[in-house]
C-alpha positions in Angstrom: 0.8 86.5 -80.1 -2.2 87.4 -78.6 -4.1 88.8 -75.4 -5.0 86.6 -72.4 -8.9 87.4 -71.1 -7.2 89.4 -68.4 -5.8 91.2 -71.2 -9.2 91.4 -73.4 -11.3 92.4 -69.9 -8.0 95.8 -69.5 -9.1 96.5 -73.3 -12.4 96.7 -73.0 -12.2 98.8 -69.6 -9.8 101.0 -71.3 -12.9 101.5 -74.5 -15.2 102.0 -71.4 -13.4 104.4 -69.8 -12.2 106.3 -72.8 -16.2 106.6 -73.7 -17.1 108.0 -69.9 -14.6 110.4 -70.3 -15.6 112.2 -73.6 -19.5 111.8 -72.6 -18.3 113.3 -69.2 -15.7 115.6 -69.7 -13.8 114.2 -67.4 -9.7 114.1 -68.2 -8.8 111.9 -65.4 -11.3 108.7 -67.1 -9.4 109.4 -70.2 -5.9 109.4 -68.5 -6.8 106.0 -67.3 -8.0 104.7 -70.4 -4.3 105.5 -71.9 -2.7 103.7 -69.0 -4.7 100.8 -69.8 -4.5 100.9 -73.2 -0.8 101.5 -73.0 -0.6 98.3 -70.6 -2.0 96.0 -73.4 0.4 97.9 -76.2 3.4 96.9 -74.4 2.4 93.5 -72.8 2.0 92.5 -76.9 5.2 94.4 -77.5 7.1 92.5 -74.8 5.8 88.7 -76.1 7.1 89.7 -79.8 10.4 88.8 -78.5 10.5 85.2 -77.8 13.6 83.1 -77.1 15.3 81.4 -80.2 16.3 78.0 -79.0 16.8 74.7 -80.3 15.1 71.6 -79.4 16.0 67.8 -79.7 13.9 64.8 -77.9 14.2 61.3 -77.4 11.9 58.6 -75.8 13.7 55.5 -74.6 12.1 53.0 -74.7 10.3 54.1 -77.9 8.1 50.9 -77.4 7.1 49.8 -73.9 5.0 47.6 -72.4 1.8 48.5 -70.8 2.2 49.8 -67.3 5.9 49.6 -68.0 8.3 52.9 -67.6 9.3 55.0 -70.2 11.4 58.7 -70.2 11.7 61.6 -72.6 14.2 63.7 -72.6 14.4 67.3 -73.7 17.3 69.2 -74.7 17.0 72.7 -74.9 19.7 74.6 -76.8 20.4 78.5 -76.5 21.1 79.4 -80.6 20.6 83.0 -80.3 23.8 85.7 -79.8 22.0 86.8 -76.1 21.4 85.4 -72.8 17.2 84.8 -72.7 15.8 84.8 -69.1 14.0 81.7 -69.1 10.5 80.5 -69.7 7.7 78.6 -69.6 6.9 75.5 -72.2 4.5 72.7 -72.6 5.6 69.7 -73.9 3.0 67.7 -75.4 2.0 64.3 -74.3 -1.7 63.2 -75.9 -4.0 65.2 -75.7 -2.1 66.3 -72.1 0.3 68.5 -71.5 3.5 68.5 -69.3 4.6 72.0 -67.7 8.2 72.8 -67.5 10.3 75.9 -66.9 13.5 76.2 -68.8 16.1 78.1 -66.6 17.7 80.9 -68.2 20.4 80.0 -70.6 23.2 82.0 -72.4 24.4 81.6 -75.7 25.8 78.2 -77.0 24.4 76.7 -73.5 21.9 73.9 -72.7 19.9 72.1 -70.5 18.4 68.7 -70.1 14.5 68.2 -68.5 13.7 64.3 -68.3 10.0 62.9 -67.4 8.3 60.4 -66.7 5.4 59.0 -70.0 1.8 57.6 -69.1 2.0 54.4 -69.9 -1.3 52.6 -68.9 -3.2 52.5 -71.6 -1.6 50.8 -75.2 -1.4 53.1 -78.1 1.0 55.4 -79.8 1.8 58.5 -78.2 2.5 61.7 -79.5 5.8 63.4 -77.5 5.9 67.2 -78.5 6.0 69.6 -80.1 7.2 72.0 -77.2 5.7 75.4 -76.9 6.8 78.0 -75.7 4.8 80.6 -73.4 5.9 84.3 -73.4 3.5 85.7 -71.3 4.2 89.8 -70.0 4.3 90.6 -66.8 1.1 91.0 -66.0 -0.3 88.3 -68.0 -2.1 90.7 -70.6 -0.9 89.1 -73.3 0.9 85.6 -74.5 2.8 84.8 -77.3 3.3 80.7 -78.1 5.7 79.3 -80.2 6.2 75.8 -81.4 9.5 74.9 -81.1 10.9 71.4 -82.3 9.2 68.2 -84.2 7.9 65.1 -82.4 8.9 61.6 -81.2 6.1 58.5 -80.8 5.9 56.0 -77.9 4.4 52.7 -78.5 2.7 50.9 -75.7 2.6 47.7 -76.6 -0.4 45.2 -74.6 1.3 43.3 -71.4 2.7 39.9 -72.7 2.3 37.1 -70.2 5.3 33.9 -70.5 3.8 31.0 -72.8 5.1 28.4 -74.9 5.2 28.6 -78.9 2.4 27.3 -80.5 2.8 23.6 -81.5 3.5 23.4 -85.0 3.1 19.7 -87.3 -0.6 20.3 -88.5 -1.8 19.5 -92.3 -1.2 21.5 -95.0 -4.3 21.9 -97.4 -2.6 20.1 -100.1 -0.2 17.6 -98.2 -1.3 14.0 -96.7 -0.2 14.0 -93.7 1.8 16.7 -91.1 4.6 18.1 -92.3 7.7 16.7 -89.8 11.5 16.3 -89.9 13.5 16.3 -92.5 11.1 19.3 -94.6 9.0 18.9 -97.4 11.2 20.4 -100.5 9.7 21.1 -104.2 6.7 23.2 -103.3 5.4 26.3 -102.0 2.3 27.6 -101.3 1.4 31.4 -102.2 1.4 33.5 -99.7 0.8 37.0 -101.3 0.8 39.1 -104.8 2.3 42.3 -104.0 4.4 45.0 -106.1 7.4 44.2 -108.0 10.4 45.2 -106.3 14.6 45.2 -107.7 15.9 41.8 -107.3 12.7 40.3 -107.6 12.5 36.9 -109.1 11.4 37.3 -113.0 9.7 33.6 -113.3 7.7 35.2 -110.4 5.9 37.8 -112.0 1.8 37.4 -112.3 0.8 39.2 -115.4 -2.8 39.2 -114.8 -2.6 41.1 -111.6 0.2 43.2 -113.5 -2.5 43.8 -116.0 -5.3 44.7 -113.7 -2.8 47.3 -112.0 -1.0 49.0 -114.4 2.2 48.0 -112.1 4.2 44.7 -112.5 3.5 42.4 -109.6 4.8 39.3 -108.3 3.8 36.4 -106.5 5.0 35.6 -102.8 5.6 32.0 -101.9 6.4 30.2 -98.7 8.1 27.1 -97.7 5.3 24.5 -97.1 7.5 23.1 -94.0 7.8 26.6 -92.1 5.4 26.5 -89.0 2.7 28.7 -89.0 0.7 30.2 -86.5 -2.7 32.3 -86.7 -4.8 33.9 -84.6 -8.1 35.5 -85.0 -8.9 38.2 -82.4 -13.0 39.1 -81.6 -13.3 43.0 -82.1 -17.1 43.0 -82.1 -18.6 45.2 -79.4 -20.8 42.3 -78.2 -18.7 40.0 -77.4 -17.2 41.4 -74.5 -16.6 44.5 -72.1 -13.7 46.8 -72.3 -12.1 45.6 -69.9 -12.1 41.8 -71.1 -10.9 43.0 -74.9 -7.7 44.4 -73.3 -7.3 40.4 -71.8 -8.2 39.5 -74.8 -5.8 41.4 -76.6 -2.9 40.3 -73.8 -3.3 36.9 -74.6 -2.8 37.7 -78.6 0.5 39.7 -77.8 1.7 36.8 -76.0 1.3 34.2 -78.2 2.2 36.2 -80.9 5.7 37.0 -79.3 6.2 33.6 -78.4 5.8 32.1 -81.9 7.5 34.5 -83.7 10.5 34.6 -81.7 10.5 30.5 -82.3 10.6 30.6 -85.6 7.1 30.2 -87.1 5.6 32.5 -89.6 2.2 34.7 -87.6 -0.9 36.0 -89.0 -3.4 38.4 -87.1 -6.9 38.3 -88.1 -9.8 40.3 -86.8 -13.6 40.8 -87.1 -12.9 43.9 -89.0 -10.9 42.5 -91.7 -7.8 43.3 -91.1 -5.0 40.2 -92.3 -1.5 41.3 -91.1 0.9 38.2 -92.5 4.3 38.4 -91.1 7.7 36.6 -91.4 9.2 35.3 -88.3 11.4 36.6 -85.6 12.0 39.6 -83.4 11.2 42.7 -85.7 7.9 40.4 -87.1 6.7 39.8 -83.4 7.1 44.1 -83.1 5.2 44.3 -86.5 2.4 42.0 -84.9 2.5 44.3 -81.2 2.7 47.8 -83.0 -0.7 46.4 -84.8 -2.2 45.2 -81.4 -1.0 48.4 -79.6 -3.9 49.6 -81.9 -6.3 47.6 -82.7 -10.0 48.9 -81.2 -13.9 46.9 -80.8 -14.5 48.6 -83.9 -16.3 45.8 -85.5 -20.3 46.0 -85.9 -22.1 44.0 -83.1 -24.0 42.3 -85.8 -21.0 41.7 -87.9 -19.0 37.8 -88.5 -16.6 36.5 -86.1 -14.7 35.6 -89.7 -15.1 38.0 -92.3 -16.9 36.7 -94.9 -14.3 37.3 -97.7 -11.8 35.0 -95.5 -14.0 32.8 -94.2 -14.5 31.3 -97.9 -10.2 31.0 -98.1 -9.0 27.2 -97.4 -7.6 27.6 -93.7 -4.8 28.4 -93.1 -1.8 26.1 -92.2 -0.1 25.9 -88.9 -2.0 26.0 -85.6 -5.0 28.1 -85.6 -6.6 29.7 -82.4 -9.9 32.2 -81.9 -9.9 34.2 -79.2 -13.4 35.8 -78.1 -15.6 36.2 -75.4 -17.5 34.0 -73.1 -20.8 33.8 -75.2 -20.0 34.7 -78.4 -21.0 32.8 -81.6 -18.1 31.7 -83.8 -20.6 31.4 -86.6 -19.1 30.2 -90.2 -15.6 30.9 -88.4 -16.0 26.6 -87.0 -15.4 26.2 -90.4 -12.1 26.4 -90.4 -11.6 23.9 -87.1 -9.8 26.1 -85.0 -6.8 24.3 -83.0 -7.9 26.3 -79.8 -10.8 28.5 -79.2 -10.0 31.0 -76.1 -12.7 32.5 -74.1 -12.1 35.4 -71.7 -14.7 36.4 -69.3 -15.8 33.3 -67.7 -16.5 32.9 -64.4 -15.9 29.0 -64.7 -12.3 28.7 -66.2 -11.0 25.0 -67.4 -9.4 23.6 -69.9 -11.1 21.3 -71.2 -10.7 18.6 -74.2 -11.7 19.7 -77.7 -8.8 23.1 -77.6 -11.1 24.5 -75.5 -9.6 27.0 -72.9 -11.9 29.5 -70.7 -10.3 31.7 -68.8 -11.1 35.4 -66.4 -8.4 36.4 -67.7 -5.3 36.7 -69.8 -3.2 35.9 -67.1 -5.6 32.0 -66.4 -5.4 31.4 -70.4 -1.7 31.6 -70.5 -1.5 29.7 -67.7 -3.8 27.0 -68.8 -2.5 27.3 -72.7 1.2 26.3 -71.0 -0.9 23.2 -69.2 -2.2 22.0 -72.9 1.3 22.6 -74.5 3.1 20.5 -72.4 0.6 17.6 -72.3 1.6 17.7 -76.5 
């Protein structure tokens, strides 16, 4: 609860005209001082009583595309014992707001309001709370409430149609590419995380259990499974805005694509970040809901590779660097990427040596599909 600034500027004329009246001695600048001060009394009287109602939201989709639709829907639910007369809310989408006015309602009854989310820009999007606004009649004072919790919208990068990433590549400490039938009797660590129920015991690593404090165990992976990795350029330098969302278009795609054929993904960017993931549906989401976020956050001056990584054996499967037109791979050549990428460039081909330079996301996966089915 609390006054509008038309309510504040009726205060103050009420002080003012209170204090011209007892310097003057005039009743009639007092009189209107009480009317005005009596205005702002009952204008905060009249918001104390706000409308108890009960709120439930869903988004559907909950995780969209870019540019794609998606609709929220708000059920407003009467829970007090008295008809209310209706109000006005803001529903919160962002850092914006969406305007709505709930008809009046009586008890036990509801209504519905659907709309329409931004969806051109990727991120995760805060949907509500709803507040409610009791202004008085003549707007002197408001009283907000918060009703109801929140829902989140996803907006996933577009993903443009491209084949899985050919799989059949050397492992680090096999001769040869792994082919049908599977290699069996080995596995390569993948990970040391925490100890979980059901865990195997034989599995456990008792230095890193040591270090922590916490029993941990080692992860391993089937040698034969097909991998696929990407590293994504998030240095500033490399290129504009506008490219990095390409950028990031081509990673969603390929991602999707290889994870829904079966090959275990990994996302690597110039900030550090490693996300391993399994294979399938739900990994490929894993993989989007990190893209969805992922920012040019890295230092202009900063490693293509990270440093830490960039001393790790490569890893199996195919590999693929996607980056700008100009920027320096540096010690990430290492690792003899599969593909390098390059968005930006006004001269697209591609060429021999897993070279593919594209404007866009739209000419890689174009020219990626070319390469795959020459293989």
């Amino acid at each position: 609860m609390r006054l509008t600034r038309r309510g504040v500027l009726v205060l103050v004329l009420a002080a003012g005209f209170y204090a011209l009246g007892e310097l003057a001695g005039y009743t009639f600048f007092r009189a209107i001082a009480g009317i005005a001060a009596g205005a702002v009394l009952i204008a905060l009287a009249t918001t104390r009583f706000r409308p108890k109602v009960e709120i439930s939201r869903t988004v559907r989709p909950d995780r969209v595309e870019r540019g794609k639709p998606a609709l929220a829907s708000l059920v407003v639910r009467n829970t007090g014992q008295r008809r209310h007369g209706g109000f006005a809310a803001g529903d919160g989408i962002g850092t914006e707001t969406h305007r709505l006015r709930v008809r009046p309602l009586a008890p036990g009854a509801e209504a519905t309001y659907h709309y329409e989310l931004p969806t051109a820009a990727r991120g995760r999007l805060q949907v509500g709370p709803l507040v409610v606004n009791r202004p008085d009649l003549f707007d002197l004072a408001r009283g907000d409430q918060t009703v109801g919790g929140t829902a989140w919208l996803w907006v996933h990068p577009r993903r443009h149609a491209v084949r899985a990433a050919q799989s059949g590549h050397p492992r680090h400490h096999h001769e040869g590419p792994i082919t049908d039938p599977p290699l069996r009797g080995s596995a390569d660590l993948r990970s040391v995380r925490e100890y979980v129920m059901g865990d195997e015991v034989r599995h456990l690593h008792w230095k890193a259990s040591a270090r922590t404090g916490r029993l941990m165990v080692r992860e391993y992976a089937d040698p034969a499974q097909p991998r696929f990795t990407a590293v994504l350029d998030t240095r500033r330098a490399s290129m504009n805005p506008a490219v990095f969302e390409e950028a990031v278009e081509v990673a969603a795609s390929l991602f999707y694509a290889s994870a829904s054929a079966g090959q275990h993904c990994r996302l690597i960017t110039a900030t550090g970040a490693d996300t391993p993931v399994d294979s399938g549906v739900r990994a490929a989401r894993a993989l989007l809901d990190e893209l969805a976020l992922v920012t040019q956050n890295a230092a202009d001056d900063a490693p293509l590779l990270p440093t830490v990584l960039a001393a790790a054996p490569r890893p199996g499967g195919v590999l693929i660097m996607i980056t700008g037109p100009d920027a320096d791979l540096g010690h990430a050549a290492r690792w003899h990427p599969d593909t390098v990428i390059r968005l930006g460039d006004g001269r697209p081909s591609a060429g021999a040596g897993g070279l593919i330079t594209a404007v866009d996301a739209a000419g890689a996966a174009a020219r990626w599909n070319s390469l795959a089915g020459k293989a």
